[in-house]
C-alpha positions as CSV (number, residue, x, y, z in Angstrom):
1,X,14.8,305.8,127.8
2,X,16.3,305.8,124.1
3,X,18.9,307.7,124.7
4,X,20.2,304.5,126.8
5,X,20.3,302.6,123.6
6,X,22.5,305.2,121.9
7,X,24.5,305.1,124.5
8,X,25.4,301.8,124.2
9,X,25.8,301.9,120.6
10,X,28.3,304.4,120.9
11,X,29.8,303.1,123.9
12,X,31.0,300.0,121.5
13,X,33.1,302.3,119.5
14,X,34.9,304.7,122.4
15,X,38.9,303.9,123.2
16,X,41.2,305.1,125.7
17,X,43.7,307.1,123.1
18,X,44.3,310.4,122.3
19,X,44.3,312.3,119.0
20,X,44.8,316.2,117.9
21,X,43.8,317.4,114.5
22,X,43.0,320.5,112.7
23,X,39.3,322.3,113.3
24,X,38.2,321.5,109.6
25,X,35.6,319.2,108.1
26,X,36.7,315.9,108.1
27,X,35.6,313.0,106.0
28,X,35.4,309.5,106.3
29,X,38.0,309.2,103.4
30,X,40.3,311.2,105.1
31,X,40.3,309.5,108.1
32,X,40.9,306.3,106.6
33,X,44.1,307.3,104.6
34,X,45.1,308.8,107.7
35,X,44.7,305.3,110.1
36,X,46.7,304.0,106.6
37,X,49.6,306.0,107.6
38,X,49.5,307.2,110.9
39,X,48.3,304.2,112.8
40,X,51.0,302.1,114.6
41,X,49.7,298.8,113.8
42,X,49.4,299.6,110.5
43,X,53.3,300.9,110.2
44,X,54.5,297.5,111.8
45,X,52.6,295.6,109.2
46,X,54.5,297.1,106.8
47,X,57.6,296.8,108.7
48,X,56.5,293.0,107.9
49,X,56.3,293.4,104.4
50,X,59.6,294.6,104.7
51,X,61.3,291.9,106.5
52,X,59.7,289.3,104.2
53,X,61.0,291.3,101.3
54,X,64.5,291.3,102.7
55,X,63.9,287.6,103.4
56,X,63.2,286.5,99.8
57,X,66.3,289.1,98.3
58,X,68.1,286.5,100.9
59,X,66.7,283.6,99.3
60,X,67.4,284.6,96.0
61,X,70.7,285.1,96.3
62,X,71.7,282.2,97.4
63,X,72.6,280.5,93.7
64,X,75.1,283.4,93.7
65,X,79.1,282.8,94.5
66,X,80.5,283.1,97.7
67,X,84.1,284.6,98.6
68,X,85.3,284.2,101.6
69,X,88.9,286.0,102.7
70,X,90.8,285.0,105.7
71,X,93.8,286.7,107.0
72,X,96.1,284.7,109.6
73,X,99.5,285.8,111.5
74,X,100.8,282.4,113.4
75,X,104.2,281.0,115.5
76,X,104.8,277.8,117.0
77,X,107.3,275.0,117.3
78,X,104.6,272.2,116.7
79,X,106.6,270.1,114.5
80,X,104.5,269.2,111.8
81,X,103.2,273.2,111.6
82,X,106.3,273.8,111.4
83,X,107.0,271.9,108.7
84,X,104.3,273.0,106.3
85,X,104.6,276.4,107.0
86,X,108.1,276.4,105.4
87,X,107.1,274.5,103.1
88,X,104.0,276.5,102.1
89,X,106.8,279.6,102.4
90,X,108.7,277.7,99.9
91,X,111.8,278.1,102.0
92,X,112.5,273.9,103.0
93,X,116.0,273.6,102.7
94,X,118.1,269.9,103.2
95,X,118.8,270.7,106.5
96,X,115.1,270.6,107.3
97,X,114.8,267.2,107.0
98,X,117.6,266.8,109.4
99,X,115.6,264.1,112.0
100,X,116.7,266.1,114.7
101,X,115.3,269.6,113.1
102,X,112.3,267.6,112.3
103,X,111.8,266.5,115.8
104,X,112.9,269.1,117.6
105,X,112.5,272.0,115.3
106,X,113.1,276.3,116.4
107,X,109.5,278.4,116.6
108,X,108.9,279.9,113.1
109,X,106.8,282.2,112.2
110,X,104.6,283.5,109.4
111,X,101.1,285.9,108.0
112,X,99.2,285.7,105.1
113,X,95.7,284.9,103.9
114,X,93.8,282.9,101.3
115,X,90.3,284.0,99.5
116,X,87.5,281.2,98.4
117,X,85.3,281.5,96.0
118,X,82.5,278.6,96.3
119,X,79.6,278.1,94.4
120,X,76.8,275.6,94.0
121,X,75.9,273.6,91.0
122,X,73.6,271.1,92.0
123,X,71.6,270.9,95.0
124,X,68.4,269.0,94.3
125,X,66.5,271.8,93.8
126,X,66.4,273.2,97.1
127,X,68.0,276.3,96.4
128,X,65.5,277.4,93.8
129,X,62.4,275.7,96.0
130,X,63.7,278.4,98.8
131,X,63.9,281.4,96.1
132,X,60.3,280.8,95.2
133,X,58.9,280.3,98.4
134,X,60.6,283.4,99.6
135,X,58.5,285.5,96.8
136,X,55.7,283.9,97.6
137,X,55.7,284.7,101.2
138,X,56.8,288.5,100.5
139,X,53.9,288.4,98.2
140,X,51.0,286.6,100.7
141,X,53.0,289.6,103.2
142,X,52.2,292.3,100.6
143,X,48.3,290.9,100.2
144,X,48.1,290.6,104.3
145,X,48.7,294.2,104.7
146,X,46.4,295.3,101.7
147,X,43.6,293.3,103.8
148,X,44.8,294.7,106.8
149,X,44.4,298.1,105.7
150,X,40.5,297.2,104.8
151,X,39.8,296.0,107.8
152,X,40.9,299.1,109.6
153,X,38.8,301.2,107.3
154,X,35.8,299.1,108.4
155,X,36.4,299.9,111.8
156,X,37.1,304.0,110.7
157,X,34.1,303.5,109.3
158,X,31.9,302.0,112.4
159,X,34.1,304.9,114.6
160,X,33.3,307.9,112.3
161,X,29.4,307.3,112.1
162,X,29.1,306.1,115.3
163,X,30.6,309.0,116.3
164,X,27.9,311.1,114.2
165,X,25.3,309.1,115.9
166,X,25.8,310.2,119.3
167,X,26.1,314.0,118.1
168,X,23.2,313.4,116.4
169,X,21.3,312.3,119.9
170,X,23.5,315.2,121.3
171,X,21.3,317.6,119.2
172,X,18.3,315.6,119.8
173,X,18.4,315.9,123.5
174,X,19.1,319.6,123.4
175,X,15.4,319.8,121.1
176,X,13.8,317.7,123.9
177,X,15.0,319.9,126.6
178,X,14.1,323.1,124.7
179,X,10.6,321.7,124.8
180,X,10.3,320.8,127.9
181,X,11.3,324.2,129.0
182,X,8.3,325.7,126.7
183,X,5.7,323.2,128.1
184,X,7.5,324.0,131.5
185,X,6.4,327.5,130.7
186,X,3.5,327.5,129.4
187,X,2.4,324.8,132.5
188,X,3.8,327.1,134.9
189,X,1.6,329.9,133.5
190,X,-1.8,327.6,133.9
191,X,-0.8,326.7,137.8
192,X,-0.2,330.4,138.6
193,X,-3.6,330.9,136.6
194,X,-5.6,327.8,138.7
195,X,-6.1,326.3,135.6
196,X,-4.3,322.9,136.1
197,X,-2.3,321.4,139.3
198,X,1.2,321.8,140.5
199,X,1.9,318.2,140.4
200,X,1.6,318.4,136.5
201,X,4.6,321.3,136.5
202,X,6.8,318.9,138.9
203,X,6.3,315.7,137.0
204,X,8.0,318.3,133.7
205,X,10.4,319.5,136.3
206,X,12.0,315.3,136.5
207,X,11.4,315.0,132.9
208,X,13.6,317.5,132.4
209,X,15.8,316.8,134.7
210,X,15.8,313.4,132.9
211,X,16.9,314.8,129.9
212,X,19.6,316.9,131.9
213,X,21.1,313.8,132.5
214,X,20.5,312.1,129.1
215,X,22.5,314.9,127.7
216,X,25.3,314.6,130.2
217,X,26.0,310.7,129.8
218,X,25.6,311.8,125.5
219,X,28.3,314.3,126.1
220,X,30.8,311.4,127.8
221,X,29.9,309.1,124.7
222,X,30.7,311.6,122.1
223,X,34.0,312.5,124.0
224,X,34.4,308.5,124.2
225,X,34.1,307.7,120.5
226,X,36.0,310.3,119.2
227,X,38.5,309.4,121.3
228,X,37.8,306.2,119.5
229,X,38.1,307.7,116.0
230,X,42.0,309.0,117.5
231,X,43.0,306.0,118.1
232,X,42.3,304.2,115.2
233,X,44.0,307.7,112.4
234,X,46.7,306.9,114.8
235,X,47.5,310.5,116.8
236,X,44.8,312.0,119.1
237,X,41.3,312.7,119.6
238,X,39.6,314.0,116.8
239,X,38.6,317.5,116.5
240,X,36.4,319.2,113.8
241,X,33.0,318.6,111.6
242,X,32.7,315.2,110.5
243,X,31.8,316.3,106.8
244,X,30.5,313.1,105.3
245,X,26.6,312.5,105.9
246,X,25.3,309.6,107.8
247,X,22.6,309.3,105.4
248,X,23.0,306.3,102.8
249,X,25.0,306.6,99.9
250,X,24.3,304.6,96.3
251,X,26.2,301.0,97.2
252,X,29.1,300.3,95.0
253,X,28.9,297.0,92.5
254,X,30.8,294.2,94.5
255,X,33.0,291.9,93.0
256,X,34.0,288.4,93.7
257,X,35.8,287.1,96.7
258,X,39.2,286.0,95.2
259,X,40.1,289.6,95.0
260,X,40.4,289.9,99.2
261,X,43.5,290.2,100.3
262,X,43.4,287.4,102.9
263,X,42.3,284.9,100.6
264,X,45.4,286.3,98.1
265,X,47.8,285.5,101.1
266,X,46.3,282.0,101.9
267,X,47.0,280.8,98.1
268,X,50.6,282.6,98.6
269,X,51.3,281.0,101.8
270,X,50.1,277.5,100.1
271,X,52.2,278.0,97.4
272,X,55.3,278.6,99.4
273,X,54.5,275.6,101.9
274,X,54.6,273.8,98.4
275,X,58.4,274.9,97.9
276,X,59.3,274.9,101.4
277,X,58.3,270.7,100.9
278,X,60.7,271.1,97.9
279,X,63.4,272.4,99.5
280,X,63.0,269.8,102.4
281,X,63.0,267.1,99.6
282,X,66.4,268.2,98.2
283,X,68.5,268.4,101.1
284,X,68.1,264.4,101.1
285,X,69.7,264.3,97.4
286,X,73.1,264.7,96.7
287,X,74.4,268.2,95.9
288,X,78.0,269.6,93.8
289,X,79.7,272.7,94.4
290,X,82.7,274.3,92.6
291,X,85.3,276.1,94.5
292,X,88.0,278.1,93.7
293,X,91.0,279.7,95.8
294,X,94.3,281.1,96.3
295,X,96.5,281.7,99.4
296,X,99.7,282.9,100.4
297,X,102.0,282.5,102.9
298,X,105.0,284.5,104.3
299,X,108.2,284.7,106.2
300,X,109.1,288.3,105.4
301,X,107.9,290.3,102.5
302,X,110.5,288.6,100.2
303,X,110.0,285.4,101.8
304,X,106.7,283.8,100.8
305,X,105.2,280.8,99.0
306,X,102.0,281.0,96.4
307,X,99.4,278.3,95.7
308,X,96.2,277.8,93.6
309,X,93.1,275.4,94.0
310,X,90.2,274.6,91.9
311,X,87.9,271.3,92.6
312,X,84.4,270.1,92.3
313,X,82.7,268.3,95.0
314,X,79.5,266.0,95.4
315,X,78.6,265.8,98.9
316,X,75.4,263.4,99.9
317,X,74.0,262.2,103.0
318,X,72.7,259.4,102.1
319,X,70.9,258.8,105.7
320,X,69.8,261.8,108.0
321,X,66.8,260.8,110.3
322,X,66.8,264.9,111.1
323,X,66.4,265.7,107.8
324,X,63.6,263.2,106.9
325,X,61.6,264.0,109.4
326,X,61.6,267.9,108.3
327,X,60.7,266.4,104.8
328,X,57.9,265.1,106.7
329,X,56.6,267.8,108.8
330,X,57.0,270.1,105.6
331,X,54.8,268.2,103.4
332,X,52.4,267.9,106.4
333,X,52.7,271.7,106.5
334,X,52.0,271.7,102.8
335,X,49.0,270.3,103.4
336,X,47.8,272.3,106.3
337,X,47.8,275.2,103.9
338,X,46.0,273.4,101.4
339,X,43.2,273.1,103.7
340,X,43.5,276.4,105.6
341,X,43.1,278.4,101.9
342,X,40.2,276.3,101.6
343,X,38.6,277.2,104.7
344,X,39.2,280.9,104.3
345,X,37.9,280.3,100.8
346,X,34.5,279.3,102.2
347,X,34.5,281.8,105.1
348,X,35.2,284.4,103.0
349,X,31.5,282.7,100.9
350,X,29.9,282.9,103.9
351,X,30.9,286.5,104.9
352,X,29.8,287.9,101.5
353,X,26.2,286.2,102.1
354,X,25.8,287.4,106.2
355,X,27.1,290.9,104.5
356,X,24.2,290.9,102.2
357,X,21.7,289.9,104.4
358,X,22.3,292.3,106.7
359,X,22.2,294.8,104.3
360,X,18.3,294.0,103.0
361,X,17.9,294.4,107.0
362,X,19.6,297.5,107.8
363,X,17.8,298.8,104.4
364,X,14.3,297.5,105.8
365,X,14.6,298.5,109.5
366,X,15.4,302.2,107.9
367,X,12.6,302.4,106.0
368,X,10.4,301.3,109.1
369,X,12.3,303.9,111.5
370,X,11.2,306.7,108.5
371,X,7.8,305.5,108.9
372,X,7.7,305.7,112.4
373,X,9.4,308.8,113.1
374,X,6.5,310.4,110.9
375,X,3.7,308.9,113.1
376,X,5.5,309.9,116.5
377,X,5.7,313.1,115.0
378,X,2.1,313.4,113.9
379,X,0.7,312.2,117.3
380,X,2.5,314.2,119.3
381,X,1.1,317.4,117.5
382,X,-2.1,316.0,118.0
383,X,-1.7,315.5,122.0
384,X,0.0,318.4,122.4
385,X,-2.7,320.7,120.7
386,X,-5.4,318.7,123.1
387,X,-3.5,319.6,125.6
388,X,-3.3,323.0,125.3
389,X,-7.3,323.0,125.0
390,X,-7.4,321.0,128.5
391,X,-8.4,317.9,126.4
392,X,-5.9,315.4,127.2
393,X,-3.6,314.6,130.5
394,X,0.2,316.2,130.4
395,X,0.9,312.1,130.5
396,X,-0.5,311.8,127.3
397,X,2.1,314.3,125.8
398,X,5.0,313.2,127.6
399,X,4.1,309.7,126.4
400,X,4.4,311.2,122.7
401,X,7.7,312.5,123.4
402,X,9.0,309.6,124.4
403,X,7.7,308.4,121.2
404,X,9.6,310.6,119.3
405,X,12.5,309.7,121.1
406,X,12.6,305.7,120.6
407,X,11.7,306.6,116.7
408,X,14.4,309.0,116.7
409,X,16.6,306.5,117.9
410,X,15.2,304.0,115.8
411,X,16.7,305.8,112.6
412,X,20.2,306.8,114.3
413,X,20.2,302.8,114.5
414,X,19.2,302.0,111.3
415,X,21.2,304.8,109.2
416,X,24.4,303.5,111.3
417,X,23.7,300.0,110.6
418,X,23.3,300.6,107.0
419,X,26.6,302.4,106.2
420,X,28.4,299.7,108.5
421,X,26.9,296.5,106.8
422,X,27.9,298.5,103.6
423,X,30.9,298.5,104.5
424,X,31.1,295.0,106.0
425,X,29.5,293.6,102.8
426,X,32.9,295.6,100.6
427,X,35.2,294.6,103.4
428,X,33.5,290.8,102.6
429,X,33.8,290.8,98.8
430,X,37.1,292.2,98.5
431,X,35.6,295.9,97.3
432,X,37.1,299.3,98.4
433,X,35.3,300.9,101.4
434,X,33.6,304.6,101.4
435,X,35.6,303.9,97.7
436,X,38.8,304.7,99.1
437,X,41.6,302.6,97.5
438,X,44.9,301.7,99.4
């Protein structure tokens, strides 16, 4: 029967999470903005953007000075320690270079510290390569979770009506066993009269109980999908009127691809392979630093020697097979980026054109469900009125009603698939969906 192919419509959209809301109307807007801040998923996306933020803070601060202070308590006999540490105490009298005191000299002991401030000059460029490739992947972050959002409005989307499709049927199966129980009735009356057979009441007695369990495996499906709905808002299953009409809405004006956020995040990620090749190119040049210190050492608080440094340093390996071959791998990941933004360019063409097309479908297969829904309707008035003049077989009626029912289901269908593919083709062309904005 039709109900059968509700069913399964439904049964595409049901989930195995729990969700408790308020008994108020509820509209597909809502819903959305709640996945956007309730749903887990959703929160460790943005626990992504995070980290990739805190990355490229990392990156950028690494043209900024370091200090570095050290604290150090020592004692040993060693002789040549032993030396420098009165020396560096300033405390080397002539009887330290007695060859004897030098060979064989008593455990001394000492504390101090130094601090070291270092900072880069040069580096090939790899330190600014890495700053910039840091904000781009923050950025292609940022522009992964704006498209992650969308597509998790698609799917509140798909949830929400499908959900209104099986109430829908719900309804729909409580009118057919309504009429049943009239014609059950009215039939009854004619037996007990003579006027038709008994095996006409008992074949509306299994329709009915047909529709008994219709409505039973409907019930399940509604439970299932909004069920469904919970899980995706991201807390329970959802309770209350789902305010916002399954009937079609005026489409919003698309706009062009570039603005999805997945393609954003392939030319971000492209970008910062780009610099990432950079950086590997520079840690093959030479590279000069400046640092600058102090330290003191002490014997007792009075006892203690001070000393200054300041140099500048070029440091270059001039052959590192390791580090050539990550120059390598990171242009060849350069390049893999290149050509995955290009892909995604042209799936993201070819998603805006199956969006459309299904659109003109959906459109098309509702106005033929409109059109057929009215001629169901019309002939089963006509059978039913025959039959109450003894004209025409109960068959003929029950036939019509089954009519109705695959019409019926026929414009659930088509009224679902067009608010989806709506909001498949805005998902496709980078629009808001339902008109909700993250």
């Amino acid at each position: 029967m039709s109900i059968k192919r509700i069913s399964t419509l439904v049964g595409l959209l049901a989930a195995g999470a729990t969700f408790g809301m308020a008994q108020e109307p509820l509209t597909v807007a809502q819903l959305i903005r709640k996945a956007w801040t309730d749903q887990a998923g959703l929160r460790a996306g943005q626990a992504m953007v995070e980290t990739r933020q805190a990355e490229a803070e990392g990156f950028r601060d690494l043209r900024l000075p370091s200090l570095t202070l050290n604290a150090y308590g020592i004692r040993t006999n060693e002789p040549m320690m032993a030396f420098g540490i009165k020396l560096n105490q300033a405390r080397i009298g002539a009887a330290d270079f007695n060859p004897l005191t030098l060979n064989h000299p008593d455990a001394v002991g000492a504390y101090g510290g130094s601090a070291v401030v270092q900072q880069p000059l040069y580096t090939g460029g790899r330190l600014t390569a890495a700053k910039r490739a840091g904000e781009y992947m923050a950025q292609a972050e940022l522009a992964s979770q704006e498209r992650r959002k969308q597509e998790t409005a698609q799917l509140v989307v798909e949830a929400y009506f499908g959900t209104q499709v099986a109430e829908q049927a719900l309804k729909w199966v409580d009118d057919t066993r309504a009429w049943i129980q009239g014609m059950e009735d009215f039939v009854g009356a004619r037996v007990g009269q003579g006027l038709m057979l008994e095996s006409e009441l008992q074949r509306l007695k299994a329709f009915h109980a047909q529709a008994d369990a219709q409505k039973a495996e409907v019930i399940k499906q509604v439970r299932s999908a909004r069920s469904g709905l919970g899980l995706l808002t991201g807390t329970g299953p959802v309770e209350g009127q789902l305010a916002t009409s399954l009937e079609p809405t005026a489409p919003t004006a698309t706009q062009g691809a570039p603005l999805r956020g997945d393609l954003v995040a392939a030319d971000l990620q492209a970008k910062a392979a780009g610099e990432g090749a950079k950086a590997a190119r520079g840690s093959l040049l030479p590279e000069v630093g400046l640092e600058l210190g102090a330290g003191t050492l002490h014997h007792s608080w009075s006892e203690k020697g001070n000393w200054t440094w300041a140099g500048v340093g070029v440091k270059w390996k001039v052959f590192s097979a390791p580090d050539a071959a990550k120059a390598k791998a990171a242009r060849a990941q350069e390049r893999a980026a290149i050509e995955m933004r290009n892909f995604k360019q042209q799936q993201a063409e070819h998603e805006v054109r199956v969006a459309r097309e299904s659109v003109i479908a959906a459109q098309a297969k509702h106005a033929a469900a409109k059109e057929a829904l009215a001629a169901a309707e019309e002939s089963k008035r006509l059978r039913e009125a025959r039959h109450r003049e003894g004209l025409a077989p109960l068959i003929e009626v029950l036939d019509a009603e089954a009519a109705i029912q695959g019409a019926r289901t026929l414009i659930l269908q088509s009224l679902f698939d067009l608010r989806v593919s709506r909001a498949g083709l805005d998902l496709a062309t980078g629009n808001s969906i339902e008109g909700v904005n993250p």
